[in-house]
NUMI-844765 format. One record per atom (N, C-alpha, C): x, y, z; atom name; residue in one letter; residue number from 1. Coordinates in nm, 4 decimals, padded with zeros to 6 digits. Each point is the difference from the previous one (the first is absolute). Layout:
BEGIN
{east:X&north:Y&up:Z&atom:CA&res:A&n:NUM}
...
//
This chain:
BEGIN
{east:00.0834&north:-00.1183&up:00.0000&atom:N&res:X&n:1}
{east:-00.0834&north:00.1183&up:00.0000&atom:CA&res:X&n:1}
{east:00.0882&north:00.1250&up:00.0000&atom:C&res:X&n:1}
{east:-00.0659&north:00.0884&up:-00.0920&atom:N&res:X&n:2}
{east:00.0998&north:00.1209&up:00.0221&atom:CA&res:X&n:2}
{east:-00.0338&north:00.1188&up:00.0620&atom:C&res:X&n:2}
{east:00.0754&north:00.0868&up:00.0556&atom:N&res:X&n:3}
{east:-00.0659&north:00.1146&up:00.0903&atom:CA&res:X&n:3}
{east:-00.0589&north:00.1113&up:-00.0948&atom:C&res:X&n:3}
{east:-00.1046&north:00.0790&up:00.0581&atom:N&res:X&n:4}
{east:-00.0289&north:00.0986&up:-00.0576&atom:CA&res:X&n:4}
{east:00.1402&north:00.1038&up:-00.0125&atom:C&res:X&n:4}
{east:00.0417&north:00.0505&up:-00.0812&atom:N&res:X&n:5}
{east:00.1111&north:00.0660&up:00.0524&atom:CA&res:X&n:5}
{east:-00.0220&north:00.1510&up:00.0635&atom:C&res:X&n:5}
{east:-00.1336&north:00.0752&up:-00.1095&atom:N&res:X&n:6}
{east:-00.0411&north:00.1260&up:00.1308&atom:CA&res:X&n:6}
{east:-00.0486&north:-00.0358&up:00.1263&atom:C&res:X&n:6}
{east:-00.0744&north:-00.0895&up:-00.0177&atom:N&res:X&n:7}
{east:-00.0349&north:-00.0998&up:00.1427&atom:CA&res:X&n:7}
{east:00.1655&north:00.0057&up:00.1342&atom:C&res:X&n:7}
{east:00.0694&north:-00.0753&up:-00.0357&atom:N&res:X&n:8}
{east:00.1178&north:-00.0102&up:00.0637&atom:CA&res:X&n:8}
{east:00.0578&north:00.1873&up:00.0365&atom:C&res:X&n:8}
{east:-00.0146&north:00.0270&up:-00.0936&atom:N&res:X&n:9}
{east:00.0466&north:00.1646&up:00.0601&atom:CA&res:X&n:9}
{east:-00.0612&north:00.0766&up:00.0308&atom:C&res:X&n:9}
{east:-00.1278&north:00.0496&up:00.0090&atom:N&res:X&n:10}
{east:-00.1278&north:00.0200&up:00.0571&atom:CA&res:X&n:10}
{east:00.0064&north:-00.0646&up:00.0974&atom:C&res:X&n:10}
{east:00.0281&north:-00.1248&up:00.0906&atom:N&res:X&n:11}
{east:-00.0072&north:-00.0494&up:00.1628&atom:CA&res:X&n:11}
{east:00.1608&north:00.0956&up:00.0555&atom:C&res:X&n:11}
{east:00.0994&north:-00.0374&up:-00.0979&atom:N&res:X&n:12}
{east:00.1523&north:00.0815&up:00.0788&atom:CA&res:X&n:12}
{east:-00.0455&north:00.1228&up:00.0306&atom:C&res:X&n:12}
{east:-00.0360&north:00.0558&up:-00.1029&atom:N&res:X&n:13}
{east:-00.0363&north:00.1552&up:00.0185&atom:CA&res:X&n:13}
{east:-00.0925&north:00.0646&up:00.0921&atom:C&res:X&n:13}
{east:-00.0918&north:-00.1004&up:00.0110&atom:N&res:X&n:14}
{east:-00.0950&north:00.0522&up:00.1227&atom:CA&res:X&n:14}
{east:00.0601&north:-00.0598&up:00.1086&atom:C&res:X&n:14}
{east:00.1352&north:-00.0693&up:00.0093&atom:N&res:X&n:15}
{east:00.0321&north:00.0039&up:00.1423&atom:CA&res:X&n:15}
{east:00.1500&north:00.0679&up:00.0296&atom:C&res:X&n:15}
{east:00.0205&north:00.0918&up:-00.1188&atom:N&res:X&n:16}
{east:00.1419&north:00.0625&up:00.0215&atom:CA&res:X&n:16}
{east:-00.0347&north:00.0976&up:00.1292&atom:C&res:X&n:16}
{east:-00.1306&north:00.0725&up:00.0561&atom:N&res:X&n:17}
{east:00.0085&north:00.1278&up:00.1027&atom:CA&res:X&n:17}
{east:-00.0002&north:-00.1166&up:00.1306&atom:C&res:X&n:17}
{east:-00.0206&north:-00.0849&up:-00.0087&atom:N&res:X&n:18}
{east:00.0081&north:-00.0944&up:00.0902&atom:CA&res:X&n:18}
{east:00.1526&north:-00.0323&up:00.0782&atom:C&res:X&n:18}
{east:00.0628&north:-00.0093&up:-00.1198&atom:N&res:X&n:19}
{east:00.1702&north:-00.0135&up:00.0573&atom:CA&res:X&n:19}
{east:00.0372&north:00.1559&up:-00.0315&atom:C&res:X&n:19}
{east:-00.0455&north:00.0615&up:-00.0274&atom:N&res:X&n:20}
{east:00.0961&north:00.1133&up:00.1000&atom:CA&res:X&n:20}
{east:-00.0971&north:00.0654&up:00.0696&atom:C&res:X&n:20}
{east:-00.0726&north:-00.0524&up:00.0767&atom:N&res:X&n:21}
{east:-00.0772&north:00.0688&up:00.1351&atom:CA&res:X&n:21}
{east:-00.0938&north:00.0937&up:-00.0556&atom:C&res:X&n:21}
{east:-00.0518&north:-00.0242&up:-00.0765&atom:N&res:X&n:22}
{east:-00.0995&north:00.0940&up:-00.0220&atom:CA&res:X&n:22}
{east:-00.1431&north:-00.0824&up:00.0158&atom:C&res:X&n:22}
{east:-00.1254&north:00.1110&up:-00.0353&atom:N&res:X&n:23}
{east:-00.1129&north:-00.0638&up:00.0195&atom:CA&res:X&n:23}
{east:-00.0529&north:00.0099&up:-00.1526&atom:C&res:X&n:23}
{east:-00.0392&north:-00.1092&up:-00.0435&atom:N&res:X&n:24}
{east:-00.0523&north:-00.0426&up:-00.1396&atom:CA&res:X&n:24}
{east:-00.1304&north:00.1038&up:-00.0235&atom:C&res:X&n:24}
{east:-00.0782&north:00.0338&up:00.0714&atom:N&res:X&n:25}
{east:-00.1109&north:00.0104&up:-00.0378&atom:CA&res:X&n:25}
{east:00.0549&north:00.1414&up:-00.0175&atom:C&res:X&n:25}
{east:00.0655&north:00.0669&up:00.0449&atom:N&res:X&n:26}
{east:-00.0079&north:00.1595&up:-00.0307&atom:CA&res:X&n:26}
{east:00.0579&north:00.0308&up:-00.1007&atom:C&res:X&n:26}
{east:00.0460&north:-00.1327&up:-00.0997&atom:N&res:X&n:27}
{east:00.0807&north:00.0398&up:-00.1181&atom:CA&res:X&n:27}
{east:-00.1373&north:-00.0531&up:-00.1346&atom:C&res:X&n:27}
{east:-00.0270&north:-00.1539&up:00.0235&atom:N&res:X&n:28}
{east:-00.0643&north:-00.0486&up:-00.0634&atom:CA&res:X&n:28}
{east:-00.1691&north:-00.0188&up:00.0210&atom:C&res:X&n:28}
{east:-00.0449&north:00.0859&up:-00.0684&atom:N&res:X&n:29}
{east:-00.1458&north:00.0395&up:00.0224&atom:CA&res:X&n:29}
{east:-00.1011&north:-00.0993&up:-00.1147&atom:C&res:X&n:29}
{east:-00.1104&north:-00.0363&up:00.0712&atom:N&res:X&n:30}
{east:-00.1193&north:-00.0655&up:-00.0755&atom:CA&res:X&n:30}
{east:-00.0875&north:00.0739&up:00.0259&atom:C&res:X&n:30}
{east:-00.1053&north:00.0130&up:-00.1078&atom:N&res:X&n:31}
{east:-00.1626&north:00.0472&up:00.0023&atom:CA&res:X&n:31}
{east:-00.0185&north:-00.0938&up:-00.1153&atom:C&res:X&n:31}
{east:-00.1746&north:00.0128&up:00.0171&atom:N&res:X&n:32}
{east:-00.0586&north:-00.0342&up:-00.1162&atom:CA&res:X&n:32}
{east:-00.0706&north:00.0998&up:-00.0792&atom:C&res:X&n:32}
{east:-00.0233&north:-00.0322&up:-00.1265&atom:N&res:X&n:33}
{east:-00.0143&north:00.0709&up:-00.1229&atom:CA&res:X&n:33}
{east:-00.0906&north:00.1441&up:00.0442&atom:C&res:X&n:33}
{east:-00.0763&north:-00.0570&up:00.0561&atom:N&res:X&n:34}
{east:-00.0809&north:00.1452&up:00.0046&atom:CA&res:X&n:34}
{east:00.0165&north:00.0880&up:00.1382&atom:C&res:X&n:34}
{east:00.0989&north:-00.0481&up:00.0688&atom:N&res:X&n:35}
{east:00.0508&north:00.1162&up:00.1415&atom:CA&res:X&n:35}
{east:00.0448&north:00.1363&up:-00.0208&atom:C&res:X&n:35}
{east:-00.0375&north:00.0901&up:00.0337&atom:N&res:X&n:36}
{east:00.0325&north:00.1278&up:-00.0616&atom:CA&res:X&n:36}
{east:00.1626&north:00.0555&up:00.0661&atom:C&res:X&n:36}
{east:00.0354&north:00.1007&up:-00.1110&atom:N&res:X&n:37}
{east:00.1486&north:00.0689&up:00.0249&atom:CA&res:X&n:37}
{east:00.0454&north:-00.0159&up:00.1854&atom:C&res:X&n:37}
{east:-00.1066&north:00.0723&up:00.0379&atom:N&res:X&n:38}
{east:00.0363&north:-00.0053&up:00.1682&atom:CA&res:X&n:38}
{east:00.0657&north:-00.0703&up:00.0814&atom:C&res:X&n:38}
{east:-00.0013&north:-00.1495&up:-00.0748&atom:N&res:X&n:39}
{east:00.0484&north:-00.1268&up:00.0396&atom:CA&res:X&n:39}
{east:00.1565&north:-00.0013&up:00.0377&atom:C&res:X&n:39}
{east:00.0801&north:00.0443&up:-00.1158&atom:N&res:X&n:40}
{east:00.1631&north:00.0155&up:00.0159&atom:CA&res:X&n:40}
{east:00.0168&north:00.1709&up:00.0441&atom:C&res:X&n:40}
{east:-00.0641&north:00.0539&up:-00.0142&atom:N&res:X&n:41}
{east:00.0287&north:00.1519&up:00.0572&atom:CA&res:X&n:41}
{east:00.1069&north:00.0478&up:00.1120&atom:C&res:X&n:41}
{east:00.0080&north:-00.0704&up:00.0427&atom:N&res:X&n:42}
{east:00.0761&north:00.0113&up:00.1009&atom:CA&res:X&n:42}
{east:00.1869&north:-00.0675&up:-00.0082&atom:C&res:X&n:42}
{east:00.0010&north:-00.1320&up:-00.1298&atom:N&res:X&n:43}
{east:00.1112&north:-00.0561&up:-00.0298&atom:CA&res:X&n:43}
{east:00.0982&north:00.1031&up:-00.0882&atom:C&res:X&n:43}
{east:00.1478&north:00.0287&up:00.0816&atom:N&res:X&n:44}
{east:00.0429&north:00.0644&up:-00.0707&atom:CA&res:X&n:44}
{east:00.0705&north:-00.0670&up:-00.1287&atom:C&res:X&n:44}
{east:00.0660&north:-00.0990&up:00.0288&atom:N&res:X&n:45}
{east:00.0355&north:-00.0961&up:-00.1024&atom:CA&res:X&n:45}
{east:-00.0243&north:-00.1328&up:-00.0287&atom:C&res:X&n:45}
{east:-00.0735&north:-00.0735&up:-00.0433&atom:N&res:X&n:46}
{east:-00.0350&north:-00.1059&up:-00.0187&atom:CA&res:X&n:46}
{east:-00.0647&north:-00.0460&up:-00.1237&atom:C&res:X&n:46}
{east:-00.0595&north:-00.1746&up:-00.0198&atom:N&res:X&n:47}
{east:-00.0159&north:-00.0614&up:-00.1026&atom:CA&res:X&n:47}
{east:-00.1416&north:-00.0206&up:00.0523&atom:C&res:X&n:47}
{east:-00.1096&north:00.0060&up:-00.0922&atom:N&res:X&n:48}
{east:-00.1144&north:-00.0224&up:00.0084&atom:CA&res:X&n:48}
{east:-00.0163&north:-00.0592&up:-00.0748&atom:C&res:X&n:48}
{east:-00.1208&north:-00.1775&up:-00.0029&atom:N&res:X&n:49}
{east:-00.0706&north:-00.0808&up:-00.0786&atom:CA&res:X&n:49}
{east:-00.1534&north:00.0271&up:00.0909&atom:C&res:X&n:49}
{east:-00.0078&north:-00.0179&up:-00.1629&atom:N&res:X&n:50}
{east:-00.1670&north:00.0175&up:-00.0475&atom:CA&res:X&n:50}
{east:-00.0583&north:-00.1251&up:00.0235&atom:C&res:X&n:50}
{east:-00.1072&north:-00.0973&up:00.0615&atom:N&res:X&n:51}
{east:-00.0366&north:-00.1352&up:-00.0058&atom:CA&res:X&n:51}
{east:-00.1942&north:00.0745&up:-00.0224&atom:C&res:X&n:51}
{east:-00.0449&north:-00.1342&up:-00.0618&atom:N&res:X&n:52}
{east:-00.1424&north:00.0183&up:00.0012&atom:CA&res:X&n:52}
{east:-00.0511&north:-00.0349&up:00.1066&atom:C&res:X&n:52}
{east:-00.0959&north:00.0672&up:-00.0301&atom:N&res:X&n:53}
{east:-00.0980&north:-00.0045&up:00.1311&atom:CA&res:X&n:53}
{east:-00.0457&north:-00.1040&up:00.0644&atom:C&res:X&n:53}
{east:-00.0026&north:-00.1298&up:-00.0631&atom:N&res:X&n:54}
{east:-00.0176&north:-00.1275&up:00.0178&atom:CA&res:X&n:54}
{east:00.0729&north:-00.0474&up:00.1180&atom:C&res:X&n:54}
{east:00.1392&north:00.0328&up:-00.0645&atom:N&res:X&n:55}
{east:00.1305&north:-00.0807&up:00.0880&atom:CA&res:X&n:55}
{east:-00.0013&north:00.0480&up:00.1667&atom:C&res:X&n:55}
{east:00.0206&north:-00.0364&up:00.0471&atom:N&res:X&n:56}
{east:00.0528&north:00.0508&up:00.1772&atom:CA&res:X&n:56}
{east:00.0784&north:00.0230&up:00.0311&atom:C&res:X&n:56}
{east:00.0340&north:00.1259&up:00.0746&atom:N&res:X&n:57}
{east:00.1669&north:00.0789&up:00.0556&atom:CA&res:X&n:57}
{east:00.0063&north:-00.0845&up:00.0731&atom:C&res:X&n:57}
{east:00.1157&north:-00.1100&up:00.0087&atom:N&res:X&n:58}
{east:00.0707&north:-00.0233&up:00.1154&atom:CA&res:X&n:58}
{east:00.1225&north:00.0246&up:-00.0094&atom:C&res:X&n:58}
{east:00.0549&north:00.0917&up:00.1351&atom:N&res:X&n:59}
{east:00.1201&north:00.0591&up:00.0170&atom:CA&res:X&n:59}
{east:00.1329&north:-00.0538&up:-00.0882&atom:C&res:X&n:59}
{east:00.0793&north:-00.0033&up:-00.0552&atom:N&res:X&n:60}
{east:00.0988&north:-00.0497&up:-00.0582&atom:CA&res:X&n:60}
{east:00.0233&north:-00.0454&up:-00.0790&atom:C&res:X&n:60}
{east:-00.1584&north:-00.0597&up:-00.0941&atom:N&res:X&n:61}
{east:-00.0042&north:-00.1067&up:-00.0809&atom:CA&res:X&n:61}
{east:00.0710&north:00.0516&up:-00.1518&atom:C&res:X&n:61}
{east:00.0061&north:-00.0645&up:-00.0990&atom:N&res:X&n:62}
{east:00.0933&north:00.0159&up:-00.1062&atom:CA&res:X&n:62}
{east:-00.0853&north:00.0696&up:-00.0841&atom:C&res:X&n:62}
{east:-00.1122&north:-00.0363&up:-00.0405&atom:N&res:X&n:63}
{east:-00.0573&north:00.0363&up:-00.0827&atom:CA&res:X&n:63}
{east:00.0432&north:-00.0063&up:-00.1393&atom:C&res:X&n:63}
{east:00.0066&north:-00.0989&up:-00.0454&atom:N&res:X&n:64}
{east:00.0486&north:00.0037&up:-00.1357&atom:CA&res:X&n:64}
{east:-00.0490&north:00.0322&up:-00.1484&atom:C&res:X&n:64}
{east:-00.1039&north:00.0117&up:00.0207&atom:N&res:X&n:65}
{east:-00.0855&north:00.0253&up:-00.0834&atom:CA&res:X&n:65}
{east:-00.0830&north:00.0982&up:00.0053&atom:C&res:X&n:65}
{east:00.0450&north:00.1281&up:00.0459&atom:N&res:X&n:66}
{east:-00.0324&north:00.1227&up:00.0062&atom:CA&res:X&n:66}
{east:-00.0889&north:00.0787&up:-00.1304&atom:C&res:X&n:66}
{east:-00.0804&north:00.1051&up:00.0179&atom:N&res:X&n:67}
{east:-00.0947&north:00.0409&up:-00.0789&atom:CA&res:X&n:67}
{east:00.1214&north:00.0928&up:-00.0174&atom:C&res:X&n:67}
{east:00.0915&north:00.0503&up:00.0570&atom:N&res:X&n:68}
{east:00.0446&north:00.1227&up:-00.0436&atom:CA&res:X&n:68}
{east:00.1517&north:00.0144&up:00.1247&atom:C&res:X&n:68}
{east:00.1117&north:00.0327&up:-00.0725&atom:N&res:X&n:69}
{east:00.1078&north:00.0236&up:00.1411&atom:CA&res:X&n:69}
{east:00.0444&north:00.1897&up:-00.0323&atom:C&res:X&n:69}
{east:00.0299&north:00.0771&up:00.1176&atom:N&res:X&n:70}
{east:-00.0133&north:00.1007&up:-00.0778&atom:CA&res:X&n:70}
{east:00.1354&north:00.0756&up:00.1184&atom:C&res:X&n:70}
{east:00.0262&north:00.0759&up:-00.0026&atom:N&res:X&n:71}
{east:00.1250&north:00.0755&up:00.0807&atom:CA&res:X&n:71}
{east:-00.0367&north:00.1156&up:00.0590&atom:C&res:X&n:71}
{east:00.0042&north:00.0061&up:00.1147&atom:N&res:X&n:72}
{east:-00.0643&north:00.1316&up:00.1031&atom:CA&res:X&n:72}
{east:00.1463&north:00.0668&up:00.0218&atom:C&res:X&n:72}
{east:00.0018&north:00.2123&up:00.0178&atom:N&res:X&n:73}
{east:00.0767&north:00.0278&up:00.0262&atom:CA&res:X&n:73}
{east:-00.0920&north:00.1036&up:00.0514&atom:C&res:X&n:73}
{east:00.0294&north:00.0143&up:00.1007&atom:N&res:X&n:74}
{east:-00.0406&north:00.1220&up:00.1135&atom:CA&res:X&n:74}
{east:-00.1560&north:00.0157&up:-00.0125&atom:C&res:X&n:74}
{east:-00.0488&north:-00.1182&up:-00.0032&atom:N&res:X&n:75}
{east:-00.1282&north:-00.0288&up:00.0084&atom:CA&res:X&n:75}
{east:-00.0926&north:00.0152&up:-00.0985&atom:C&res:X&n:75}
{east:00.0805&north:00.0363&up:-00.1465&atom:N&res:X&n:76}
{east:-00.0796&north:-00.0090&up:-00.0880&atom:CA&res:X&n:76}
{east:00.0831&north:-00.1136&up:-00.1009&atom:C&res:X&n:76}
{east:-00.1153&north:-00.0792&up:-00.0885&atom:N&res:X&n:77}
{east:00.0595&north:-00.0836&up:-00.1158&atom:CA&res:X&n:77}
{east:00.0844&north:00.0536&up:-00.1230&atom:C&res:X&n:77}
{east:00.1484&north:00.0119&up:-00.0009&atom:N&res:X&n:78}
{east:00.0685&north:00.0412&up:-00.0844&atom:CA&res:X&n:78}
{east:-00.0080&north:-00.1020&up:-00.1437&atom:C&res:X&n:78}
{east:-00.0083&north:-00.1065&up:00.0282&atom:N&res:X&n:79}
{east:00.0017&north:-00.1281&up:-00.1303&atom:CA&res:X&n:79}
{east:-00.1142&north:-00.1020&up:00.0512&atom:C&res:X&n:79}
{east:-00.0508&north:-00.0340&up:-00.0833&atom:N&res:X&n:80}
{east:-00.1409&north:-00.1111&up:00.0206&atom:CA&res:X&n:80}
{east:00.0207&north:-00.0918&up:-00.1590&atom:C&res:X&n:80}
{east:-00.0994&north:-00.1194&up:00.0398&atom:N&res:X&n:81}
{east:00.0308&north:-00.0977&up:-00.0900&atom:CA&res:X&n:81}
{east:00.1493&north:-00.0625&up:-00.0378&atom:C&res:X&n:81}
{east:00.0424&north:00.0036&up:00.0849&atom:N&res:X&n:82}
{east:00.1071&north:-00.0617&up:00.0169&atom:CA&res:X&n:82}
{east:-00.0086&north:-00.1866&up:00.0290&atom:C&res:X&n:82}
{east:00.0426&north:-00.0468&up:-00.0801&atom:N&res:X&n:83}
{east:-00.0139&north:-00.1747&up:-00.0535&atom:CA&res:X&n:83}
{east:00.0080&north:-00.0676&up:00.1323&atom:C&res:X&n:83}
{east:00.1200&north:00.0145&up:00.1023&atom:N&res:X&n:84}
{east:00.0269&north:-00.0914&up:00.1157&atom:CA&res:X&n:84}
{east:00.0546&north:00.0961&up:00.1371&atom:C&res:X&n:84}
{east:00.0075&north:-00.0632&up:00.0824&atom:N&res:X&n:85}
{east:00.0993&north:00.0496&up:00.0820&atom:CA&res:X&n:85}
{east:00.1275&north:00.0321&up:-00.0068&atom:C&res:X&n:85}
{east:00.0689&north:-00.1397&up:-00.0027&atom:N&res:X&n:86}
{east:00.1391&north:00.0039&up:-00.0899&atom:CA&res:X&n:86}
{east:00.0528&north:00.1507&up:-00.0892&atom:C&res:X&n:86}
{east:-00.0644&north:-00.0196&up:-00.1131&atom:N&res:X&n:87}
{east:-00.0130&north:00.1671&up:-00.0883&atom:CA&res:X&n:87}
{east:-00.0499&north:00.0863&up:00.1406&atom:C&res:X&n:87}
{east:-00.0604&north:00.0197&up:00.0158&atom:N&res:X&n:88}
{east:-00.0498&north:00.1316&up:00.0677&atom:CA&res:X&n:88}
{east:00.1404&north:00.0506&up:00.0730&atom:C&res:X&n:88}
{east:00.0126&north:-00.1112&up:00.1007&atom:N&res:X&n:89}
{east:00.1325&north:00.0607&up:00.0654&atom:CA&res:X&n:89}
{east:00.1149&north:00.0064&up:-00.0380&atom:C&res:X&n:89}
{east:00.0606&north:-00.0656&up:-00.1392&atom:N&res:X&n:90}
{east:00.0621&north:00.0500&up:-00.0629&atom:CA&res:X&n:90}
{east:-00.0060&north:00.1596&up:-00.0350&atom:C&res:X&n:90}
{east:-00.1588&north:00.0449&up:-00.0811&atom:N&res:X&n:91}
{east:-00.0576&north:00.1243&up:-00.0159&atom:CA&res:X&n:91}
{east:00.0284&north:00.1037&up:00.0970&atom:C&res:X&n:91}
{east:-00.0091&north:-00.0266&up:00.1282&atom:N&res:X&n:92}
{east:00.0083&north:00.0787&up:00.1115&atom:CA&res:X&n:92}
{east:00.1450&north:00.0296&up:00.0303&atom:C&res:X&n:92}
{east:00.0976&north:-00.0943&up:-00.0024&atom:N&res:X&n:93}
{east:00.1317&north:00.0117&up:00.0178&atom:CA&res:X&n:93}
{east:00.0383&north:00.1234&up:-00.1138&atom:C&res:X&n:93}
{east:-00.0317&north:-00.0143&up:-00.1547&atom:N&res:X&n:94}
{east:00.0193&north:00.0946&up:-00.0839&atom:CA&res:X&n:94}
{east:-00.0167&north:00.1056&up:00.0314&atom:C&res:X&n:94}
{east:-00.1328&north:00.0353&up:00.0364&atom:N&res:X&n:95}
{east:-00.0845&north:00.1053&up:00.0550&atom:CA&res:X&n:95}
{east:00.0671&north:00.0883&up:00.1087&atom:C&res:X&n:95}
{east:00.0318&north:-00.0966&up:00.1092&atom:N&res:X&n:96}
{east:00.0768&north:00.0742&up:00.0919&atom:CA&res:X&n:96}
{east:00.1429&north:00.0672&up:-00.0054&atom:C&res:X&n:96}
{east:00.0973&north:-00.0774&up:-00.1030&atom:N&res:X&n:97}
{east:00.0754&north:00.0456&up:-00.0275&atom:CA&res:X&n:97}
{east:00.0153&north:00.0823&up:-00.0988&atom:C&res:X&n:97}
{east:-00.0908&north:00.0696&up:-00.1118&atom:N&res:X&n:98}
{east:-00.0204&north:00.0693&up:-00.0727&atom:CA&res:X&n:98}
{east:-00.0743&north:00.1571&up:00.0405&atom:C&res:X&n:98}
{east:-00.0557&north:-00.0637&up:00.1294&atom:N&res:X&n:99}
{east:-00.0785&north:00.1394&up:00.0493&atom:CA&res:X&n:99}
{east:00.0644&north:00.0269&up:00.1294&atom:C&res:X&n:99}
{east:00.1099&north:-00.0707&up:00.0224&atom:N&res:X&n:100}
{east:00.0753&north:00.0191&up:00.1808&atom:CA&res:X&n:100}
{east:-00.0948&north:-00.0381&up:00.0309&atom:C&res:X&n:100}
{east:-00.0399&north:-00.0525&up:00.1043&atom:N&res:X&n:101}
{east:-00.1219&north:-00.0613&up:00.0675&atom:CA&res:X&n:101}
{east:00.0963&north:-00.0366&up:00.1223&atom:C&res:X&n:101}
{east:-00.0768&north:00.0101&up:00.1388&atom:N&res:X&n:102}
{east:00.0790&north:-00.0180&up:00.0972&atom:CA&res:X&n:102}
{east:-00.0927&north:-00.1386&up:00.0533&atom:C&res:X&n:102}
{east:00.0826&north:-00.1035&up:00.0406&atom:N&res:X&n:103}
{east:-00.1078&north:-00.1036&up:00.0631&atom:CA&res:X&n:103}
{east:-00.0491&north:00.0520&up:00.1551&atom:C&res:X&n:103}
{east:-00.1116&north:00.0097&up:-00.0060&atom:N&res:X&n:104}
{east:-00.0733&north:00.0429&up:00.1103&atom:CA&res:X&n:104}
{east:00.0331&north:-00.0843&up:00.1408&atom:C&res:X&n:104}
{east:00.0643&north:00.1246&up:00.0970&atom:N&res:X&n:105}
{east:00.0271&north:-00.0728&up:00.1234&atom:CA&res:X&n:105}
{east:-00.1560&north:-00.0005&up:00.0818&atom:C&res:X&n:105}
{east:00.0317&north:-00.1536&up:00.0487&atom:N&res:X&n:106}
{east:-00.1247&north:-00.0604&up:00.1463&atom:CA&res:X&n:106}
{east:-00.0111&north:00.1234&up:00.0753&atom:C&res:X&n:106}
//
């Protein structure tokens, strides 16, 4: 059997704030499709997926099959429709280093 391979980096990646002491959820944000802006308002930098309304938030889960992955910067969506996680935070790394971006201290 072979691994998904965004699968496989999509689980590393949602547990990289993990090894260096951070808290996952204040980076990596879920809503579903129809939750309004208000939702990340408050995230200064982070990755947001889109899931349908169907599916159920549970804290951490992978979500692989996202309606939509999109990139939050100071609480508004700078890039949306973005294919995976993987890409996104690639996207964001660009982003930050193209616009100075400071990683937001706890």
């Amino acid at each position: 059997m072979n691994p998904d391979v965004t699968a496989m980096r999509t689980m590393v990646l949602r547990g990289l704030p993990v090894l260096l002491g951070d808290d996952p959820s204040d980076f990596y944000n879920t809503c579903f499709d129809c939750d309004s802006d208000e939702t990340w308002a408050q995230v200064s930098v982070g990755v947001l997926t889109v899931v349908p309304e169907d599916e159920q938030l549970v804290p951490n889960q992978l979500h692989l099959q996202p309606i939509s992955t999109a990139i939050i910067v100071e609480g508004a969506i700078v890039m949306d429709d973005v294919q995976n996680l993987p890409e996104a935070l690639c996207l964001l790394f660009g982003l930050s280093y193209a616009l100075h971006l400071d990683y937001p201290t706890p």
